[in-house]
MDTraj code that builds the backbone (N, CA, C; nanometers):
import mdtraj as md
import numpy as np

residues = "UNK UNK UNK UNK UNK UNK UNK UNK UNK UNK UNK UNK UNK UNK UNK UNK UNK UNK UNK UNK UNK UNK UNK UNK UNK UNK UNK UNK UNK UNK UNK UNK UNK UNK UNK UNK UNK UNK UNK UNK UNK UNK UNK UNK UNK UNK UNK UNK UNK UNK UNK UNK UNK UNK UNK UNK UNK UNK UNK UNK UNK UNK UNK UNK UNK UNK UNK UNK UNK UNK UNK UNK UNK UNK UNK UNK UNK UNK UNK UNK UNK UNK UNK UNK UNK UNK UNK UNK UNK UNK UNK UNK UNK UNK UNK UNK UNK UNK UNK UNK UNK UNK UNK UNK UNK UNK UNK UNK UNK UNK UNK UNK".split()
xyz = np.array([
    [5.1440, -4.3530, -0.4450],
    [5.2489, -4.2753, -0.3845],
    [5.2707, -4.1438, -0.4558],
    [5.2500, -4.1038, -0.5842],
    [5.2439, -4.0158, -0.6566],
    [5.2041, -3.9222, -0.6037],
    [5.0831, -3.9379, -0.5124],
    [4.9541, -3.8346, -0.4730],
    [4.9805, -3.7507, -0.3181],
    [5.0858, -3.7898, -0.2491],
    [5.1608, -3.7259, -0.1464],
    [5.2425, -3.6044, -0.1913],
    [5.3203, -3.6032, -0.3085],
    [5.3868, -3.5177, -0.3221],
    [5.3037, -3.3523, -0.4045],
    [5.2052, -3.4282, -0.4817],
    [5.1158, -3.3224, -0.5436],
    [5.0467, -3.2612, -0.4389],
    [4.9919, -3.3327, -0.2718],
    [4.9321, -3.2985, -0.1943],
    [5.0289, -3.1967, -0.1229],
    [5.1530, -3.2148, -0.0960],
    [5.2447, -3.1267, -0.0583],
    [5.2827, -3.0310, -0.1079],
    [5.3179, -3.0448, -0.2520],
    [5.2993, -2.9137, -0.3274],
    [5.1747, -2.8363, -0.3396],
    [5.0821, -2.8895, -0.3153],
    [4.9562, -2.7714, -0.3481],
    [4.9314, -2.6863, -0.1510],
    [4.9810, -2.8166, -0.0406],
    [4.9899, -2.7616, 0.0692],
    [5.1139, -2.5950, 0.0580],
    [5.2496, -2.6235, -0.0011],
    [5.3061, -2.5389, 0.0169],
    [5.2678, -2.3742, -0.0743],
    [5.2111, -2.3855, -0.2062],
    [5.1301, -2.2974, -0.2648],
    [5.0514, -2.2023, -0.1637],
    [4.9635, -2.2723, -0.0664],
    [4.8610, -2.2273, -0.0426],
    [4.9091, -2.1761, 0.1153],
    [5.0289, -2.1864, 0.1678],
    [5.0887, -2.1236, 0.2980],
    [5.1422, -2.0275, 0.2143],
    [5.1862, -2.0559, 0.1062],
    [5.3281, -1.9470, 0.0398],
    [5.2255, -1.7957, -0.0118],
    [5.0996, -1.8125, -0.0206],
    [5.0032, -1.7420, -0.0630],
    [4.9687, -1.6808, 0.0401],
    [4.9210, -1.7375, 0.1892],
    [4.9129, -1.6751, 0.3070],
    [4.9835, -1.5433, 0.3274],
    [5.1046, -1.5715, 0.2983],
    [5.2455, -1.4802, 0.3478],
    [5.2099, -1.3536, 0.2591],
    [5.1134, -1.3668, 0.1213],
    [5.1315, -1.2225, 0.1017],
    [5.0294, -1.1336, 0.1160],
    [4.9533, -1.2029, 0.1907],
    [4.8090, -1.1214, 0.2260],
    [4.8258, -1.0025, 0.3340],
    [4.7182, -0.9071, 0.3417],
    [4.7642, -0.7472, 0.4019],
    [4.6477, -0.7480, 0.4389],
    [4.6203, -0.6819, 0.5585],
    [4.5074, -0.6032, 0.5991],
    [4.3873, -0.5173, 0.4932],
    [4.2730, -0.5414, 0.4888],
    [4.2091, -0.4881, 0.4328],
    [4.1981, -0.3257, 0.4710],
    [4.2000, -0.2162, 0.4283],
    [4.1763, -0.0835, 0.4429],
    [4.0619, 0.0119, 0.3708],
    [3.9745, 0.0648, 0.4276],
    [3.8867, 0.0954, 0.4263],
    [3.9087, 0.1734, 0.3239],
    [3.8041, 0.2647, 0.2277],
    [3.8071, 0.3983, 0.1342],
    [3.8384, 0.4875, 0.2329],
    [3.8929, 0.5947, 0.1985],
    [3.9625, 0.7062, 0.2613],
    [3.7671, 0.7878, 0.3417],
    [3.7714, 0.8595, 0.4169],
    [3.6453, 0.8962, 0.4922],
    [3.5003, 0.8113, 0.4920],
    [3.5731, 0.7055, 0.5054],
    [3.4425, 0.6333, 0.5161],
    [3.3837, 0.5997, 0.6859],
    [3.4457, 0.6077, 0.7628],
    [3.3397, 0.6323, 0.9088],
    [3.3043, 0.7771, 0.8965],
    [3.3836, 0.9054, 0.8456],
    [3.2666, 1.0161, 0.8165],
    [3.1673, 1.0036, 0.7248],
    [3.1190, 0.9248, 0.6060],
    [2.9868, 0.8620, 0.5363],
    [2.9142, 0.8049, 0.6044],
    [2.9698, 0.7193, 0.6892],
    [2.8855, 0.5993, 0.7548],
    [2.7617, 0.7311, 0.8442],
    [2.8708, 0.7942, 0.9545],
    [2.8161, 0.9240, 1.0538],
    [2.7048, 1.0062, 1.0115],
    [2.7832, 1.0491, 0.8802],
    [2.6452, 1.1370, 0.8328],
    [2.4807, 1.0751, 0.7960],
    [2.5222, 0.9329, 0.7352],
    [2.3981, 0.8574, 0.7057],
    [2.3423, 0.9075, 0.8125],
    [2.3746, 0.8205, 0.9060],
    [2.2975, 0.7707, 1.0234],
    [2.2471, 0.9219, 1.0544],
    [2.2869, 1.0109, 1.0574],
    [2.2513, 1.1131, 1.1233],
    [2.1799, 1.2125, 1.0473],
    [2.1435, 1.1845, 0.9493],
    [2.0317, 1.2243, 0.8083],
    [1.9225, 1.1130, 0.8366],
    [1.9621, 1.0181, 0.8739],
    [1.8668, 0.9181, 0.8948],
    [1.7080, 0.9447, 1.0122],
    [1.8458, 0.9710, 1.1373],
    [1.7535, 1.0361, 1.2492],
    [1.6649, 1.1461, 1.2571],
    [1.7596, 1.2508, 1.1641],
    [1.6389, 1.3828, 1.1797],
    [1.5800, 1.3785, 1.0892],
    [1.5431, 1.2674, 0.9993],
    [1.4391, 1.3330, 0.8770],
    [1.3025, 1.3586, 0.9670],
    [1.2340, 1.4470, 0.8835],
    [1.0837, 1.4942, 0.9440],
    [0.9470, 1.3849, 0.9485],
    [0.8696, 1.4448, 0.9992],
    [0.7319, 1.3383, 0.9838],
    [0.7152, 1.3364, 0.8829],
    [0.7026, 1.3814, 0.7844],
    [0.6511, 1.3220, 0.6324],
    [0.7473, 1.2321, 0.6048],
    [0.8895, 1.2781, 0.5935],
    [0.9625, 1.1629, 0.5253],
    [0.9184, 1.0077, 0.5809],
    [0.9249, 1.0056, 0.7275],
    [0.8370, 0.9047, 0.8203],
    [0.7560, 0.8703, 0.7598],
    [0.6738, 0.9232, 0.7223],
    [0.5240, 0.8529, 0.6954],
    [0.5386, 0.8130, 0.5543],
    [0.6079, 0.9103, 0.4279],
    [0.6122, 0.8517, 0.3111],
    [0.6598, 0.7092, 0.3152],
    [0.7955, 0.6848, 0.4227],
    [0.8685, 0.5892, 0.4307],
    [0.7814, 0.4640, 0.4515],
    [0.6731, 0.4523, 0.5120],
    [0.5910, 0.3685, 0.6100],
    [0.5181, 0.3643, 0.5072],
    [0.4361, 0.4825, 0.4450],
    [0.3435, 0.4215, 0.3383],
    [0.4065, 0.3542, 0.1871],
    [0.5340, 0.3465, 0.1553],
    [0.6000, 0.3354, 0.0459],
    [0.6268, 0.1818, 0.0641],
    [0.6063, 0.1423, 0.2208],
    [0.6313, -0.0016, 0.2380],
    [0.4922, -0.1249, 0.1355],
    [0.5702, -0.2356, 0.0758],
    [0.4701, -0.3004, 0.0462],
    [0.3837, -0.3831, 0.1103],
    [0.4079, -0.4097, 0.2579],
    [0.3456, -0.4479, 0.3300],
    [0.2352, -0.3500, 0.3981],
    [0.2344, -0.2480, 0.4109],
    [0.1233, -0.1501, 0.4349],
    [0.0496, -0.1160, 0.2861],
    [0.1032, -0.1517, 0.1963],
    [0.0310, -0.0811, 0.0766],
    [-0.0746, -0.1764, 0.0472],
    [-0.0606, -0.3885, 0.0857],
    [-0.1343, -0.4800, 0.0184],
    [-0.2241, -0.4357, 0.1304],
    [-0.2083, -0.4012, 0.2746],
    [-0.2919, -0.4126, 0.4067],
    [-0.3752, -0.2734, 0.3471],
    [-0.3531, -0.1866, 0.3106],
    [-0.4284, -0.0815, 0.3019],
    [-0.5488, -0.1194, 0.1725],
    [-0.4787, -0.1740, 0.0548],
    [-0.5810, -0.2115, -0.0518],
    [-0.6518, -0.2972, 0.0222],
    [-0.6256, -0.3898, 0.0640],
    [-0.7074, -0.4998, 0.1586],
    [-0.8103, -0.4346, 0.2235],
    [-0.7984, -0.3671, 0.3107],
    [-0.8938, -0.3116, 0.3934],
    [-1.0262, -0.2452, 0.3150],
    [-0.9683, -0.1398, 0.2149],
    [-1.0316, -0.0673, 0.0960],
    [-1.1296, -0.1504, 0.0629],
    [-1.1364, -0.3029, 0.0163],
    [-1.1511, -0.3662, -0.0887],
    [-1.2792, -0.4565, 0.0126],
    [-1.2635, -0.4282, 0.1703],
    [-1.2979, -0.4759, 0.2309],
    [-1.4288, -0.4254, 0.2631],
    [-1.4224, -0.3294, 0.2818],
    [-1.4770, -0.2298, 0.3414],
    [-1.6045, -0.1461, 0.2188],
    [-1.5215, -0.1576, 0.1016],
    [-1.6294, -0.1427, -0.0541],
    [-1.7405, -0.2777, -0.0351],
    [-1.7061, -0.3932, -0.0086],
    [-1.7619, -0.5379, -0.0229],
    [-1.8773, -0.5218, 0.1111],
    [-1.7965, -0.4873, 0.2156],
    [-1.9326, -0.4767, 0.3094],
    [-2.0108, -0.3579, 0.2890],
    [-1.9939, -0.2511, 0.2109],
    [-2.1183, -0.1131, 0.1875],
    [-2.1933, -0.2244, 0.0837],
    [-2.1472, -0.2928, -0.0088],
    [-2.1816, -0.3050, -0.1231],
    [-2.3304, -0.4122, -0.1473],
    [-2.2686, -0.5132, 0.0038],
    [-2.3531, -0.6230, 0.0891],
    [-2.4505, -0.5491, 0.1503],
    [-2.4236, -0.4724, 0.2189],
    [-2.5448, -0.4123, 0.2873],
    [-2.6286, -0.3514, 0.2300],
    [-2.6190, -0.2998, 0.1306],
    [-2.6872, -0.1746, 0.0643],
    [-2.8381, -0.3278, -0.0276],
    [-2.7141, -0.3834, -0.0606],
    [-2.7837, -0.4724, -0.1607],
    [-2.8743, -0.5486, -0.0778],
    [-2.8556, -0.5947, 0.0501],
    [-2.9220, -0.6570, 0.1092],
    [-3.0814, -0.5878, 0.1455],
    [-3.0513, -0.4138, 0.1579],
    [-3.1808, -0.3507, 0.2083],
    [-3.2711, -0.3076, 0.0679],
    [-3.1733, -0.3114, -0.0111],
    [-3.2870, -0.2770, -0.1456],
    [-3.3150, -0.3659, -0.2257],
    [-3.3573, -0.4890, -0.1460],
    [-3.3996, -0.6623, -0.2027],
    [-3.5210, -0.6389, -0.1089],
    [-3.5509, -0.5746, -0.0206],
    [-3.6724, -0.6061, 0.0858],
    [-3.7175, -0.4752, 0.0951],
    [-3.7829, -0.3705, -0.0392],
    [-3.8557, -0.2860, -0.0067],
    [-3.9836, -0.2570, 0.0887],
    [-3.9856, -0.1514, 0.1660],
    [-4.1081, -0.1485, 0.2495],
    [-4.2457, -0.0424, 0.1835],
    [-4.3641, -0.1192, 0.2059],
    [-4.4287, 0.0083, 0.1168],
    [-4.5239, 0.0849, 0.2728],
    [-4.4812, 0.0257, 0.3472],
    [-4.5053, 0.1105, 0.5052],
    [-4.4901, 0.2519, 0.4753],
    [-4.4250, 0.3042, 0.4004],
    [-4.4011, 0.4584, 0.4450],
    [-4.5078, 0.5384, 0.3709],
    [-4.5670, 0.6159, 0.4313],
    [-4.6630, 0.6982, 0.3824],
    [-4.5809, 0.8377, 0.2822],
    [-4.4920, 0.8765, 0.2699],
    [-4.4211, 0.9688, 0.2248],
    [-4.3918, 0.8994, 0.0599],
    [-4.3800, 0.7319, 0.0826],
    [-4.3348, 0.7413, -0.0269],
    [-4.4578, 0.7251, -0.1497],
    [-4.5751, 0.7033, -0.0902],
    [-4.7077, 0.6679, -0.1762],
    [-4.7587, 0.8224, -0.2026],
    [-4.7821, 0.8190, -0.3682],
    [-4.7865, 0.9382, -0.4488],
    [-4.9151, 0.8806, -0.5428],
    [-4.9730, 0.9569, -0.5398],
    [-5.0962, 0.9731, -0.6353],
    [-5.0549, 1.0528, -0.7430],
    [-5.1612, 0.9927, -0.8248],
    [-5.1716, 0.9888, -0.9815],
    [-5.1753, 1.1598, -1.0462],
    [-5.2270, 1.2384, -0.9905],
    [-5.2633, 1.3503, -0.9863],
    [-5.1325, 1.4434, -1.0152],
    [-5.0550, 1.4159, -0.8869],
    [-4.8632, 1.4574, -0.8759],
    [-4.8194, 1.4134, -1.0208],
    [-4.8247, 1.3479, -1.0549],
    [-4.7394, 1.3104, -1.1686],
    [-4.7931, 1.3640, -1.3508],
    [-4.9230, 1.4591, -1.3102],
    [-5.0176, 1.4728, -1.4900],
    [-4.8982, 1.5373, -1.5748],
    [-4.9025, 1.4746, -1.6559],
    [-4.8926, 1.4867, -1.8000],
    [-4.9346, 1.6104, -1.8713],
    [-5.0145, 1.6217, -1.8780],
    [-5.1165, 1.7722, -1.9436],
    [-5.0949, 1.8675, -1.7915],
    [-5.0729, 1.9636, -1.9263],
    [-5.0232, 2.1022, -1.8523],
    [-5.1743, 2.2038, -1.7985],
    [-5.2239, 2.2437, -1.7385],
    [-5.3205, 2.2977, -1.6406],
    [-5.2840, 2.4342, -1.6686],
    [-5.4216, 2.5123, -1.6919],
    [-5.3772, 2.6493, -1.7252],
    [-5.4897, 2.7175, -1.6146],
    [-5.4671, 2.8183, -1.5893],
    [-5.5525, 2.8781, -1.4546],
    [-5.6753, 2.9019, -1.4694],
    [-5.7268, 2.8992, -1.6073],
    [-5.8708, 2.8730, -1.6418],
    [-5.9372, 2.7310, -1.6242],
    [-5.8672, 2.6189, -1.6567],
    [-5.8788, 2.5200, -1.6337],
    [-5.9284, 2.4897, -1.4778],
    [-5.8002, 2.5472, -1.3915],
    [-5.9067, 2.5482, -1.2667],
    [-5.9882, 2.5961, -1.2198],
    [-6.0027, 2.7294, -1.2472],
    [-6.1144, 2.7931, -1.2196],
    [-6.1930, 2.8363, -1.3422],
    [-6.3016, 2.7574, -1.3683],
    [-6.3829, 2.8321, -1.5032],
    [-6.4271, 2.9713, -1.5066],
    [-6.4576, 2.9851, -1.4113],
    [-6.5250, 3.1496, -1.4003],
    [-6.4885, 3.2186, -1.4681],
])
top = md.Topology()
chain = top.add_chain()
for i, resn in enumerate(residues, 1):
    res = top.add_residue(resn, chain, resSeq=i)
    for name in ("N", "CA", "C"):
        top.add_atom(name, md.element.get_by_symbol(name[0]), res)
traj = md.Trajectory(xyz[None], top)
């Protein structure tokens, strides 16, 4: 029986507390802050746009991604064609001659 009257007293506390509550009121010009945001917001230019978009971290992992992607397939291919040299090409077969060592002086070719 004790526990009715403590329940009543903490009921009347907590109405008696009601009674002195007030309307919350905003900072003094704050729908002119809010206005201007928004409206700095709208006209920024295409760069700010685009910095905004590239500054995101979801375009920044998609962009390394791609990069990283795109290095891996040059990197595959390249490797893949210079594992299977061709000696088909006539341009690339060079004689011994092209390459001397000893320097040739114009008597040398012509004795006369």
């Amino acid at each position: 029986m004790s526990k009715k009257p403590d329940i009543r007293k903490n009921m009347e506390e907590v109405m008696n507390s009601l009674d002195r509550i007030r309307r919350a009121s905003p900072q003094p010009f704050l729908y002119t802050r809010i206005m201007a945001r928004l409206a700095e917001s709208k006209s920024g230019s295409g760069l700010e746009r685009f910095i905004l978009i590239i500054s995101k971290p979801s375009f920044t992992i998609a962009a390394i991604t791609l990069f990283l992607l795109i290095n891996l397939a040059v990197v595959f291919h390249f490797s893949s064609n210079s594992t299977t040299p061709s000696h088909d090409d006539s341009a690339s077969v060079i004689s011994d001659n092209e390459y001397r060592l000893s320097v040739s002086s114009l008597y040398d070719i012509n004795p006369e």
